[in-house]
KEMI-785483 format. One record per atom (N, C-alpha, C): residue in one letter; x, z, y; residue number from 1; chain; atom name. Coordinates in Angstrom, 3 decimals, padded with zeros to 6 digits. Layout:
% residues N
@filum A, u X, w Z, v Y, zapa NUM, pavex A, koltor CA
...
//
This chain:
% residues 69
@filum X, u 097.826, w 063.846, v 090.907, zapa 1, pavex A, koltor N
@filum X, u 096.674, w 064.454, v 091.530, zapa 1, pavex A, koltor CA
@filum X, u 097.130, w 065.516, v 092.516, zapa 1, pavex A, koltor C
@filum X, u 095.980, w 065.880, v 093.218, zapa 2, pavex A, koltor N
@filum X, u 096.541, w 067.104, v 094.204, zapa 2, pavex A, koltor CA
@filum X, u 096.950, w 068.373, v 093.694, zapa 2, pavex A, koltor C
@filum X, u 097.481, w 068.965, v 094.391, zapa 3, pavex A, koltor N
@filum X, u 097.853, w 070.257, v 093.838, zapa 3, pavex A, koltor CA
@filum X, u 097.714, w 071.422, v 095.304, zapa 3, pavex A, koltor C
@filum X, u 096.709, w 072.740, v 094.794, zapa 4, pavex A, koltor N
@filum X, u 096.929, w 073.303, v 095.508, zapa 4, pavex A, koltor CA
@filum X, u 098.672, w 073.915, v 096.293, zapa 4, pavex A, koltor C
@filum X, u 098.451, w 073.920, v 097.306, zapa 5, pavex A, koltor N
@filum X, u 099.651, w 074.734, v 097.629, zapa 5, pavex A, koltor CA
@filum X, u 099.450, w 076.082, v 099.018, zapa 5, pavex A, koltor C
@filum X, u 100.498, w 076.753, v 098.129, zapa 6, pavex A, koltor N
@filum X, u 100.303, w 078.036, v 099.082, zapa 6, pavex A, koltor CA
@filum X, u 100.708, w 078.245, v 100.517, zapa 6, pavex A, koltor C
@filum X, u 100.544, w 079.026, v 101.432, zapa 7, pavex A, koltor N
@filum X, u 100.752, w 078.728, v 102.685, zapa 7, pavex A, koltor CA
@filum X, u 101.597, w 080.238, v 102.880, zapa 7, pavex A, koltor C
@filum X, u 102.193, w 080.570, v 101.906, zapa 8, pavex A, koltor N
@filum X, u 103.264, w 081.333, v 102.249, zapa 8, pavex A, koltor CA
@filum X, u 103.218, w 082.290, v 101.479, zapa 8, pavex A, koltor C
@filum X, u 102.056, w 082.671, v 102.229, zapa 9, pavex A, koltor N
@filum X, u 101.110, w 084.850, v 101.792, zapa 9, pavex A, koltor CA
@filum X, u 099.925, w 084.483, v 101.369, zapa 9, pavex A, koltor C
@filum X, u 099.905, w 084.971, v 100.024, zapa 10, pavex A, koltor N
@filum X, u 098.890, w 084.871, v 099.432, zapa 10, pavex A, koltor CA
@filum X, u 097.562, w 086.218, v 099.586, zapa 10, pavex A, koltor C
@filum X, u 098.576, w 087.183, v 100.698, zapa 11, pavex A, koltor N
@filum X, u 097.605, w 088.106, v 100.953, zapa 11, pavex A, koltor CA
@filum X, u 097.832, w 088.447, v 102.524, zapa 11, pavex A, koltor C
@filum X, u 096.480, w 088.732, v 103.204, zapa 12, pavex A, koltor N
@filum X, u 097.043, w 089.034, v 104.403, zapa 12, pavex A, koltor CA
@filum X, u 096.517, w 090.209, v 105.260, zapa 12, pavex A, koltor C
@filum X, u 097.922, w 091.024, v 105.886, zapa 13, pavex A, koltor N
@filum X, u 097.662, w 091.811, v 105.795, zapa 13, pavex A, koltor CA
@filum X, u 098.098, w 091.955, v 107.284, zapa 13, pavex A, koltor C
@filum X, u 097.785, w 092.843, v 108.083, zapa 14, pavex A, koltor N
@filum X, u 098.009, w 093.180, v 109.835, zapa 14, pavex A, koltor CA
@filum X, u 099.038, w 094.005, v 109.792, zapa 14, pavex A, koltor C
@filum X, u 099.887, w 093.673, v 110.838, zapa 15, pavex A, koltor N
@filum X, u 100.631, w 095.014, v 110.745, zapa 15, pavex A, koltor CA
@filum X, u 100.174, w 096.181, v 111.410, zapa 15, pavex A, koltor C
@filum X, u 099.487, w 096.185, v 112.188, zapa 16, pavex A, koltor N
@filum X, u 098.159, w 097.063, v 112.331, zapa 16, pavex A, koltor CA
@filum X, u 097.930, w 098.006, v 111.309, zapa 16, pavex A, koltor C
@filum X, u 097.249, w 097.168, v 110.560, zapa 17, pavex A, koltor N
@filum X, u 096.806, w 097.932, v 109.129, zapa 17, pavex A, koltor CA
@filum X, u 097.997, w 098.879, v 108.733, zapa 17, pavex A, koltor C
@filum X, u 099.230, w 098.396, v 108.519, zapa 18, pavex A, koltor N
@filum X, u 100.331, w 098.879, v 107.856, zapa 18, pavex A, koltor CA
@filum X, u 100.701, w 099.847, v 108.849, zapa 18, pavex A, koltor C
@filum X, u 100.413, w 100.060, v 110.054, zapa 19, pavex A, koltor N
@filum X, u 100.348, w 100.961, v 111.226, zapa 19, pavex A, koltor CA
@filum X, u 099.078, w 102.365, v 110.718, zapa 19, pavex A, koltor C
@filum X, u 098.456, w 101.889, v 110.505, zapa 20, pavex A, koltor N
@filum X, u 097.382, w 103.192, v 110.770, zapa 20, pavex A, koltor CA
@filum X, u 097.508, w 103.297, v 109.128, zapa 20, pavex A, koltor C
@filum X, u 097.999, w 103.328, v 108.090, zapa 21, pavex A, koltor N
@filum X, u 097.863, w 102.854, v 106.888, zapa 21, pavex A, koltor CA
@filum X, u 099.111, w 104.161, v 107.161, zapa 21, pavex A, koltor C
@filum X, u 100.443, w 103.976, v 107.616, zapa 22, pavex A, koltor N
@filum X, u 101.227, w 105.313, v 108.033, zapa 22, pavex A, koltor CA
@filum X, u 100.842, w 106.085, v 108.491, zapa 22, pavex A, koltor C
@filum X, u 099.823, w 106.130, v 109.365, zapa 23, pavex A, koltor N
@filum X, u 099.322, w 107.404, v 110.412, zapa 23, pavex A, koltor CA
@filum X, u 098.510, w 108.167, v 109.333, zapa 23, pavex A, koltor C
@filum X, u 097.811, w 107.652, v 108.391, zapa 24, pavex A, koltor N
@filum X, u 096.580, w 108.319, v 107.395, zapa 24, pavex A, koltor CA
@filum X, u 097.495, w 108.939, v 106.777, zapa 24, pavex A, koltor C
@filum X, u 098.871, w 108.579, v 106.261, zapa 25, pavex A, koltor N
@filum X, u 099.971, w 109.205, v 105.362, zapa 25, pavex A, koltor CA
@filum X, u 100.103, w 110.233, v 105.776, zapa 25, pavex A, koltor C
@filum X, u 100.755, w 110.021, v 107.487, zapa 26, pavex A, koltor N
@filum X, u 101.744, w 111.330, v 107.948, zapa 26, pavex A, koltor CA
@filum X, u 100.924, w 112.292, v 107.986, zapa 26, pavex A, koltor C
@filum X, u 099.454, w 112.205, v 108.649, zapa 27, pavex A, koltor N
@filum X, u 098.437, w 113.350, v 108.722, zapa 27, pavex A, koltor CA
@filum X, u 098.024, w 114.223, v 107.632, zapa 27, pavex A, koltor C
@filum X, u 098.151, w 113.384, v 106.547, zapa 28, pavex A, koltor N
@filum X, u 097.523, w 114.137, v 105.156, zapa 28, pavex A, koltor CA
@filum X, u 098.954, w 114.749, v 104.660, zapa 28, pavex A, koltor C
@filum X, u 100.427, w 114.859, v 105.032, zapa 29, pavex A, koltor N
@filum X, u 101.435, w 115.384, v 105.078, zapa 29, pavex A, koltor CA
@filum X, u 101.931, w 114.163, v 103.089, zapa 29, pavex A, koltor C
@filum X, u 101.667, w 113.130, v 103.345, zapa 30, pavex A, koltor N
@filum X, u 101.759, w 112.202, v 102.037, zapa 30, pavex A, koltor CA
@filum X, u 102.810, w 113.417, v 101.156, zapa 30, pavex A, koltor C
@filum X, u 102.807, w 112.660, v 100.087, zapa 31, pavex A, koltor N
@filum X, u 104.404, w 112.985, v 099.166, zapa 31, pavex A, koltor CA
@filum X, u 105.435, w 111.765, v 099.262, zapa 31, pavex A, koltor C
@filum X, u 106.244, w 111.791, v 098.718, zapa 32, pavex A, koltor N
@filum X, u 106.856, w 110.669, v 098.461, zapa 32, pavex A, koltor CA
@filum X, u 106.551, w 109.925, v 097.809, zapa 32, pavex A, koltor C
@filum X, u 107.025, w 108.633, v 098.121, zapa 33, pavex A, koltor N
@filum X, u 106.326, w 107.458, v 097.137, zapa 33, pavex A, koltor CA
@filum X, u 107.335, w 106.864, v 095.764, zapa 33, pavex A, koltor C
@filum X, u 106.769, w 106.612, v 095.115, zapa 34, pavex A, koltor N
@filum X, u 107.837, w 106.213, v 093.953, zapa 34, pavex A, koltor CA
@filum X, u 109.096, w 106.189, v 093.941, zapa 34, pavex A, koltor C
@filum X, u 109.648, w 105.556, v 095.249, zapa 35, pavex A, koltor N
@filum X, u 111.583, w 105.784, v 095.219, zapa 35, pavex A, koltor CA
@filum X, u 111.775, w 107.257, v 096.241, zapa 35, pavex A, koltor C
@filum X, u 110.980, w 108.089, v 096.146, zapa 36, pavex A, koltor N
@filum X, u 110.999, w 109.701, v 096.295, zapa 36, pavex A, koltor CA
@filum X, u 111.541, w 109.937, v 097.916, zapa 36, pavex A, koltor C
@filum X, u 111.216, w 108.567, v 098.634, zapa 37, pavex A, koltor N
@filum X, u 111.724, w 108.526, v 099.995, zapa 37, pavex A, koltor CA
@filum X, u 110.350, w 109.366, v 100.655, zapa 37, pavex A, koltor C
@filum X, u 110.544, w 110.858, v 101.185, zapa 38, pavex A, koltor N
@filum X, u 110.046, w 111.402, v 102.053, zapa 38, pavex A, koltor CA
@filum X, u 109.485, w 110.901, v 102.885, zapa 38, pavex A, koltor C
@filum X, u 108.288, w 111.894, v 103.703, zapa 39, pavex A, koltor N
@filum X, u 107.744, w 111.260, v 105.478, zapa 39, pavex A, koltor CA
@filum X, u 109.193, w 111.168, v 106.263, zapa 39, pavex A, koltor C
@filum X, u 109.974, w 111.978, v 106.126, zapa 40, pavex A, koltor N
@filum X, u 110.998, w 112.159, v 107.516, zapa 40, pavex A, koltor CA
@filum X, u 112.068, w 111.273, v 107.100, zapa 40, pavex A, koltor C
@filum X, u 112.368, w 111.006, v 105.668, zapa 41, pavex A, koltor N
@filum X, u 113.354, w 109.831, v 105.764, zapa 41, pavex A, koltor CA
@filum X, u 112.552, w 108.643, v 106.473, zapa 41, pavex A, koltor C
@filum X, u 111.769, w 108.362, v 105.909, zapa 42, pavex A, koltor N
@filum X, u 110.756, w 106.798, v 106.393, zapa 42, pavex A, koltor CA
@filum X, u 110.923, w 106.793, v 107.603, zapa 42, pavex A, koltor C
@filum X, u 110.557, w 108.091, v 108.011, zapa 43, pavex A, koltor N
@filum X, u 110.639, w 107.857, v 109.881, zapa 43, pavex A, koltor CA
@filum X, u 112.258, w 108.003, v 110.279, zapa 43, pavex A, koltor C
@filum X, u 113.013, w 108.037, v 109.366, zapa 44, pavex A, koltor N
@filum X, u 114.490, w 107.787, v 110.141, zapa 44, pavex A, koltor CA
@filum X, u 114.650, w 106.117, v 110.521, zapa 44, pavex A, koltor C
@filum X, u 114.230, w 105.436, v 109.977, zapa 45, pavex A, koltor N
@filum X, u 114.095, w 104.225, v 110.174, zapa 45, pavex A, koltor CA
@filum X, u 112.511, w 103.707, v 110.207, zapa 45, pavex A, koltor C
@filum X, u 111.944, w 104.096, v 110.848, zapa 46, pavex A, koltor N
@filum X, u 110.629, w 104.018, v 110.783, zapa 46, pavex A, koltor CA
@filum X, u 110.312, w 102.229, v 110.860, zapa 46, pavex A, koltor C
@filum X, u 110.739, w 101.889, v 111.930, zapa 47, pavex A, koltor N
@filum X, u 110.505, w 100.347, v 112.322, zapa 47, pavex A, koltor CA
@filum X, u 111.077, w 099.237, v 111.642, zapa 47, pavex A, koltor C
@filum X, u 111.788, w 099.535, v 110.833, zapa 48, pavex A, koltor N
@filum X, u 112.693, w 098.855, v 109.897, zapa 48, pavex A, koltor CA
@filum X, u 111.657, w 099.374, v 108.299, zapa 48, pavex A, koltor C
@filum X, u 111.212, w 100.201, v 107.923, zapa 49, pavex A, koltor N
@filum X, u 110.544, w 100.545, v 106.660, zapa 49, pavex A, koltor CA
@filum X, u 108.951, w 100.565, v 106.867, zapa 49, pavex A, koltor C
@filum X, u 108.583, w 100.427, v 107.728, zapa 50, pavex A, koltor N
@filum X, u 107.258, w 099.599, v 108.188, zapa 50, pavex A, koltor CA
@filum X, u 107.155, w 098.332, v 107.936, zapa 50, pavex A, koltor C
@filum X, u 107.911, w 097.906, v 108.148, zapa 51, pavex A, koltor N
@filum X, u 108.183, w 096.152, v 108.166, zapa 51, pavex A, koltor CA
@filum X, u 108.306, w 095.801, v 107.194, zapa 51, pavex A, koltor C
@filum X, u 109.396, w 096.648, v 105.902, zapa 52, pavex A, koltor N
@filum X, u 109.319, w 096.446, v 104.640, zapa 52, pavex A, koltor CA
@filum X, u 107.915, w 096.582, v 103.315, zapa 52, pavex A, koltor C
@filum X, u 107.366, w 097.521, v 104.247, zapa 53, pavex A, koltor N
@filum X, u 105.991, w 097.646, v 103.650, zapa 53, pavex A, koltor CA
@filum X, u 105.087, w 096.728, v 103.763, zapa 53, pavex A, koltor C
@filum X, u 105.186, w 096.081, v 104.957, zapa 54, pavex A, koltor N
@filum X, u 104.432, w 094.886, v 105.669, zapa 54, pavex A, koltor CA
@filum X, u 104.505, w 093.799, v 104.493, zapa 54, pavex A, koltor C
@filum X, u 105.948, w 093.455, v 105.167, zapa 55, pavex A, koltor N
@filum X, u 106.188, w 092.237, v 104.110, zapa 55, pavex A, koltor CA
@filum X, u 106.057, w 092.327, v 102.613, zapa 55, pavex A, koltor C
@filum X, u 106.275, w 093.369, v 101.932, zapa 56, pavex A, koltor N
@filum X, u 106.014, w 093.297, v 100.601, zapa 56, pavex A, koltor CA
@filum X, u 104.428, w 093.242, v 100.296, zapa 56, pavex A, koltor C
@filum X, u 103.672, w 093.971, v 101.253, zapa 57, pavex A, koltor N
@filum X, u 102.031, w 093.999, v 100.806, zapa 57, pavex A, koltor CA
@filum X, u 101.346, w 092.278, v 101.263, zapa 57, pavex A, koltor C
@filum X, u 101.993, w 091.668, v 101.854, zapa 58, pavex A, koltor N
@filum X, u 101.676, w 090.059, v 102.625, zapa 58, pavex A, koltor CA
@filum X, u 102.223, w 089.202, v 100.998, zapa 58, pavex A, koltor C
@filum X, u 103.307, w 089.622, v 100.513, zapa 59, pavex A, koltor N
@filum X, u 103.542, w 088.961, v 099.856, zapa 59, pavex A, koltor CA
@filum X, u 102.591, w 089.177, v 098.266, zapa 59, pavex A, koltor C
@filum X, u 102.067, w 090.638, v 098.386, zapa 60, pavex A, koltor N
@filum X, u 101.348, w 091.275, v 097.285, zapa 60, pavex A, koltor CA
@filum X, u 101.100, w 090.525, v 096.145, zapa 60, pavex A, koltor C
@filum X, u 102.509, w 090.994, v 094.955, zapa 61, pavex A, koltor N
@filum X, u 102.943, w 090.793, v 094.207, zapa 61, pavex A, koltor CA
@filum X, u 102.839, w 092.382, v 093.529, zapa 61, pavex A, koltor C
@filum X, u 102.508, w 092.969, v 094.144, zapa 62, pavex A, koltor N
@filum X, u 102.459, w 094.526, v 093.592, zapa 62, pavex A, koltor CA
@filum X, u 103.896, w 095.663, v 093.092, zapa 62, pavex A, koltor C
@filum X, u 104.525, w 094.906, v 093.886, zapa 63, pavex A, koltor N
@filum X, u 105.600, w 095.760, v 093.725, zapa 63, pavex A, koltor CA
@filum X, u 105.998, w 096.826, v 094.380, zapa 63, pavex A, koltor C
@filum X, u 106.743, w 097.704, v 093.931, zapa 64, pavex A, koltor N
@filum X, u 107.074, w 098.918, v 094.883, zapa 64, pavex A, koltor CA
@filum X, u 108.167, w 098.555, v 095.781, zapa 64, pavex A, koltor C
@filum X, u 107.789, w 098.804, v 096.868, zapa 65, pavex A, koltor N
@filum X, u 109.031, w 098.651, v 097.983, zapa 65, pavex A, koltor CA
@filum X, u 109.636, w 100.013, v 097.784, zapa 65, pavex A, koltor C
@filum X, u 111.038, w 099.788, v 097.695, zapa 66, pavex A, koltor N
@filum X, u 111.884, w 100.742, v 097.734, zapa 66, pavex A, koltor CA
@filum X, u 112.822, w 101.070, v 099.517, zapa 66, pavex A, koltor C
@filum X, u 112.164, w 102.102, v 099.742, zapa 67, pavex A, koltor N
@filum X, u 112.655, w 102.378, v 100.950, zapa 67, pavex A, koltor CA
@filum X, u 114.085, w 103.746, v 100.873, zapa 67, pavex A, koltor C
@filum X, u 114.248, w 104.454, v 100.276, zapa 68, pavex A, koltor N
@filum X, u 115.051, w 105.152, v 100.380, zapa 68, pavex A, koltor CA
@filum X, u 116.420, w 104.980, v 099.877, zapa 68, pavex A, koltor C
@filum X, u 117.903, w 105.590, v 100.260, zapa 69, pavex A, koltor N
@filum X, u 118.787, w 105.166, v 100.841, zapa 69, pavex A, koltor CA
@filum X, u 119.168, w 105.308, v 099.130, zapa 69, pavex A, koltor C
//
């Protein structure tokens, strides 16, 4: 019989979103997030730990992306 199948991302998400989703952070001066990676580390690699956020919330499995070094 058929079987559903997935088309990759079971969630979808803009990187847009994951754009202004940082901007709401930096303004409210965030804390760190679970792996205790700061606003100013994140933004040492900003475009590279954006992307990681991206992809882990597309894949939303609920895990913590670990961004810090």
């Amino acid at each position: 019989m058929g079987e559903l199948k997935s088309s990759g991302k079971p969630f979808e998400i803009s990187k847009r979103e994951v754009w202004e989703a940082y901007e709401r952070v930096k303004a409210n001066k965030g804390a760190p997030g679970v792996d205790g990676c700061s606003i100013e580390e994140f933004e040492a690699d900003l475009k590279n730990n954006l992307y990681k956020v991206w992809s882990a919330s597309s894949r939303a499995r609920g895990e913590a992306v670990k961004l810090g070094s």
